[in-house]
C-alpha positions as CSV (number, residue, x, y, z in Angstrom):
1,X,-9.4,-18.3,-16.1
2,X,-5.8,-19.0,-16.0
3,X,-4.7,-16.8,-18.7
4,X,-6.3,-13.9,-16.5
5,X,-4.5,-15.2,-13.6
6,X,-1.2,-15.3,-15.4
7,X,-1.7,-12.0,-16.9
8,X,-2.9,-10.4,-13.6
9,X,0.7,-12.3,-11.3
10,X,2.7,-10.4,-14.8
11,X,1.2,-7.3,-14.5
12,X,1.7,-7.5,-10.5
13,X,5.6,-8.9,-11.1
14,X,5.7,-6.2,-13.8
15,X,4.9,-3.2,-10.8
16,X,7.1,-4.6,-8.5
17,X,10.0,-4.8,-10.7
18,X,9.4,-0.6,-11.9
19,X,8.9,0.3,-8.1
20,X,12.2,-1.4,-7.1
21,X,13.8,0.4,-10.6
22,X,13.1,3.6,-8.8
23,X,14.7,3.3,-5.5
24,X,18.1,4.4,-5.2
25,X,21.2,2.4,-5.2
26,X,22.2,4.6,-2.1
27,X,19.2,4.4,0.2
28,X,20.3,3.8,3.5
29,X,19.3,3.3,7.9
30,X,20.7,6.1,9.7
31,X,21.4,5.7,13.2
32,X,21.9,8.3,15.5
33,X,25.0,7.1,18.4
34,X,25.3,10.6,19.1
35,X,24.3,10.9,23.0
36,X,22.4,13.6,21.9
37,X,18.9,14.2,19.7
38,X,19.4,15.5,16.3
39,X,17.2,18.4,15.2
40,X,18.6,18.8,11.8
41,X,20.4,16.3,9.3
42,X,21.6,17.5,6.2
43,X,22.9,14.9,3.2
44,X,24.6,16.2,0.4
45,X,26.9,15.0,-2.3
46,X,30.2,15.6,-1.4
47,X,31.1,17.4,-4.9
48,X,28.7,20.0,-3.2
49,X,30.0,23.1,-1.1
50,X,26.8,23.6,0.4
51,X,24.2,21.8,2.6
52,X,21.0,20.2,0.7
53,X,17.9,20.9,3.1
54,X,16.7,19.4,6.2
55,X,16.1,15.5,5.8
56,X,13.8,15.6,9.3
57,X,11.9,18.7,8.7
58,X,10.2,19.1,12.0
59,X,10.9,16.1,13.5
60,X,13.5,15.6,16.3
61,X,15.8,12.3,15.9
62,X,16.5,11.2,19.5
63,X,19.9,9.1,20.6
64,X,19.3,5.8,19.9
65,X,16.6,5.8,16.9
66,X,17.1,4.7,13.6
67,X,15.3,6.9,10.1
68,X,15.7,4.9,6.8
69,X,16.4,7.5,4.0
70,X,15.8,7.1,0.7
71,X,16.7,8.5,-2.9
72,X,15.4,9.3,-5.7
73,X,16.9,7.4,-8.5
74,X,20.3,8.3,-8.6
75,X,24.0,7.0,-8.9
76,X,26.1,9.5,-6.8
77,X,29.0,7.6,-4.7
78,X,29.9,9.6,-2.0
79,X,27.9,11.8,0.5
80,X,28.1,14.2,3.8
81,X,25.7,14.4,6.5
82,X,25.5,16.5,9.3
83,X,24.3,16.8,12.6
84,X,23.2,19.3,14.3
85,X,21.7,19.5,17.8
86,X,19.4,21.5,19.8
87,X,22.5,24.1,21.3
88,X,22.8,24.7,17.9
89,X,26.3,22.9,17.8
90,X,27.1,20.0,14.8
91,X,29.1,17.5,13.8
92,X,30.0,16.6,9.8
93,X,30.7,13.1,8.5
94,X,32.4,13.5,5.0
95,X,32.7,11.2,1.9
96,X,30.6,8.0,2.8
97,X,30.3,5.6,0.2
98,X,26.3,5.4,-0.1
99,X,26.5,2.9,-3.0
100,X,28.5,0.3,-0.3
101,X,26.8,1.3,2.5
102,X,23.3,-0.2,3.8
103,X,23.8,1.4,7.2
104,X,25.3,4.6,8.9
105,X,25.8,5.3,12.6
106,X,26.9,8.5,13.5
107,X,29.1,8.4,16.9
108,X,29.0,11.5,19.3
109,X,32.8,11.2,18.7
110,X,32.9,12.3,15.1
111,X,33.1,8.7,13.8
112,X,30.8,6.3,11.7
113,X,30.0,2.8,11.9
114,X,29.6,2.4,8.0
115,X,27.9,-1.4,7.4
């Protein structure tokens, strides 16, 4: 019976350890300090000339609310995001430092809180 037990707690250690292998070093909380609800956010490496696609799909991120986001596994450093609200207008954060950053608020003024 304990040999089961001890095979069953490695096997369970063993899962654990592969699903935390896959997460990626920048996952992050993304806060939205805009004044405004976000209807689109876009996060792409900053090597990139070009947006990646829509992180919310059809959901609306309202002022105040707070999304985790999370990568595949992955090493790039620095990122973009943008905003873009429902007049259509948008505002661009550039070269945030996902590997030393756990969270992101994005200010209506064009500035981040980077923690």
């Amino acid at each position: 019976m304990k040999k089961a037990t001890c095979v069953l707690l490695g096997f369970i250690m063993a899962v654990i350890f592969a699903g935390m292998s896959f997460a990626g070093a920048q996952d992050f909380i993304l806060v939205n300090n805009t004044g405004a609800d976000i209807y689109v956010i876009n996060i792409s490496p900053s090597s990139t000339n070009d947006w990646e696609e829509d992180i919310l799909g059809s959901d609306v991120m309202d002022d105040g609310e707070a999304v985790t986001v999370r990568f595949g596994v992955g090493r790039t450093r620095y990122w973009d995001i943008q905003a873009v609200f429902g007049d259509g207008s948008s505002i661009s954060w550039y070269g945030i430092d996902l590997l030393e950053t756990y969270r992101v608020t994005l200010n209506g003024d064009g500035t981040a809180l980077l923690e």
